[in-house]
C-alpha positions as CSV (number, residue, x, y, z in Angstrom):
1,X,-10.7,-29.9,-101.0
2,X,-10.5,-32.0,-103.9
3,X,-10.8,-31.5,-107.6
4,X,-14.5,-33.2,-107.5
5,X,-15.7,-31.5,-104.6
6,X,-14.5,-28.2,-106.2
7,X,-16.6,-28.8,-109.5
8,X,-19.6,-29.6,-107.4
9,X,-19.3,-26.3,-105.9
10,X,-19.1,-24.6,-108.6
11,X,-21.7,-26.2,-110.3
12,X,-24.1,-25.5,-107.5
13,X,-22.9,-21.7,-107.3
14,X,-23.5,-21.8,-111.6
15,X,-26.9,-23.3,-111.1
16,X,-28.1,-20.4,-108.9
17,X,-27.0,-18.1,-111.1
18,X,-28.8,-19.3,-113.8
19,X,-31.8,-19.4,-112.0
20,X,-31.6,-15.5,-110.7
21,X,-31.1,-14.6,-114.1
22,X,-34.3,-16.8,-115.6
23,X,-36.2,-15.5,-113.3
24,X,-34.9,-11.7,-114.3
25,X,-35.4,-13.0,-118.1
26,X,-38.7,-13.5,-117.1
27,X,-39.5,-10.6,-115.3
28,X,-38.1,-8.4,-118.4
29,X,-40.4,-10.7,-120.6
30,X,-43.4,-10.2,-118.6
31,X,-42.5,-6.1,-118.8
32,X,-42.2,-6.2,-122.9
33,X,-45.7,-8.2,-123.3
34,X,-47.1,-5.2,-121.3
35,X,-45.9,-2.8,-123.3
36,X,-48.2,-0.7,-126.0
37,X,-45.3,-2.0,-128.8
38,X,-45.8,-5.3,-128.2
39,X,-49.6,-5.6,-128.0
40,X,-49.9,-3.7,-131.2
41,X,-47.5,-5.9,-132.7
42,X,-49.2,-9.0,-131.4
43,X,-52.7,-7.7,-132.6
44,X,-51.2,-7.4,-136.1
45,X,-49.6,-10.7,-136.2
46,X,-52.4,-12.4,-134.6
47,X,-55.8,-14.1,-136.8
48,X,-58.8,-12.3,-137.2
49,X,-62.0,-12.7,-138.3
50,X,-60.9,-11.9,-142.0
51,X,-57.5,-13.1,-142.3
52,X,-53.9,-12.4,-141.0
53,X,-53.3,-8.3,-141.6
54,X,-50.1,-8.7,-142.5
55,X,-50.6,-10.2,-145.4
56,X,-52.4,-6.9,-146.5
57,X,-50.1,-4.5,-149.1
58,X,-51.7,-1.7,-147.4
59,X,-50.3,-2.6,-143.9
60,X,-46.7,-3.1,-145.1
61,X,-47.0,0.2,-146.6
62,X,-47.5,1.8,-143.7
63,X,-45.5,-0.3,-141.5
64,X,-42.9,0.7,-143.9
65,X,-43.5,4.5,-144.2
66,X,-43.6,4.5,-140.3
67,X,-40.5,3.2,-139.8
68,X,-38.9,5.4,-142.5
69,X,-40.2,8.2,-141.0
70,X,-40.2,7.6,-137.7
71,X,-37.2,9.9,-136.9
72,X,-38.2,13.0,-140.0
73,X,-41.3,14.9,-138.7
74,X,-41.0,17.6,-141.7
75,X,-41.1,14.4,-144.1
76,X,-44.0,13.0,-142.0
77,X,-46.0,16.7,-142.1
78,X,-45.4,16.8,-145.7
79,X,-46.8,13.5,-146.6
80,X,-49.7,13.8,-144.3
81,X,-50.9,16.9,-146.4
82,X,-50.1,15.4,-149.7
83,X,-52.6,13.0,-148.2
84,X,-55.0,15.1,-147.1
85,X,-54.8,16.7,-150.4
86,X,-55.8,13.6,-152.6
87,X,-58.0,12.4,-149.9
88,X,-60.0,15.5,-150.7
89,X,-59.6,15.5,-154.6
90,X,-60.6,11.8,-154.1
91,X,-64.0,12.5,-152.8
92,X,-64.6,15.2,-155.0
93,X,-63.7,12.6,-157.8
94,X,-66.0,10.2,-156.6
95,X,-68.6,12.6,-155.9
96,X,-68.6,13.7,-159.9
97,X,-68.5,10.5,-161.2
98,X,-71.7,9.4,-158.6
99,X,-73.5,12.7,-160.8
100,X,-72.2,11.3,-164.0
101,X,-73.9,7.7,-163.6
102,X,-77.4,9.7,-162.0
103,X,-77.0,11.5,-165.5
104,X,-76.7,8.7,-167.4
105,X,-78.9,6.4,-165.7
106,X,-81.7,9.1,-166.4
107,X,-80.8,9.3,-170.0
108,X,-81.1,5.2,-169.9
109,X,-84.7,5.4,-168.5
110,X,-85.6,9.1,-171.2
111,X,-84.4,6.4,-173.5
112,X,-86.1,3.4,-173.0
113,X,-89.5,5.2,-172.0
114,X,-89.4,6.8,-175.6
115,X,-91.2,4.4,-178.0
């Protein structure tokens, strides 16, 4: 066999091989677009109606404290009732300050109904 005929050979034997393992990339590929990961990364990064989300502060922050956390579930218990805990203080803020303006819109109208 000559040196040509060799490298033909080879090549053809190469070429096969790269073909098996396309086709294995692209079975792997087709399993990682399936997965729950991967569609909730591609809803993220993909347009909606009011913009791309990732350019929202509010969605790094929580992409962030998810992946710090990911791995600490007293951390993550913790935080969620430090949340829950101003989430409650918050609507009991905004609930008093809704009283407030009722108060002082009625003192507005005591006011300008007086002559």
């Amino acid at each position: 066999m000559s040196r040509l005929q060799y490298l033909k050979a080879r090549r053809r034997v190469l070429l096969r091989e790269c073909e098996a393992q396309r086709s294995e990339l692209s079975e792997r590929i087709g399993e990682l677009k399936a997965s729950p990961l991967s569609r909730a990364a591609g809803e993220l990064l993909s347009r909606g109606g009011d913009g791309l989300p990732l350019l929202k502060p509010l969605t790094w922050a929580a992409a962030l404290a998810g992946v710090l956390l990911l791995r600490r579930p007293r951390q993550v218990l913790t935080l969620l009732g430090w949340a829950r805990t101003a989430v409650g203080l918050g609507s009991r803020a905004a609930m008093v300050l809704k009283v407030i303006d009722q108060l002082r819109a009625r003192r507005r109208e005591r006011g300008s109904a007086e002559p």
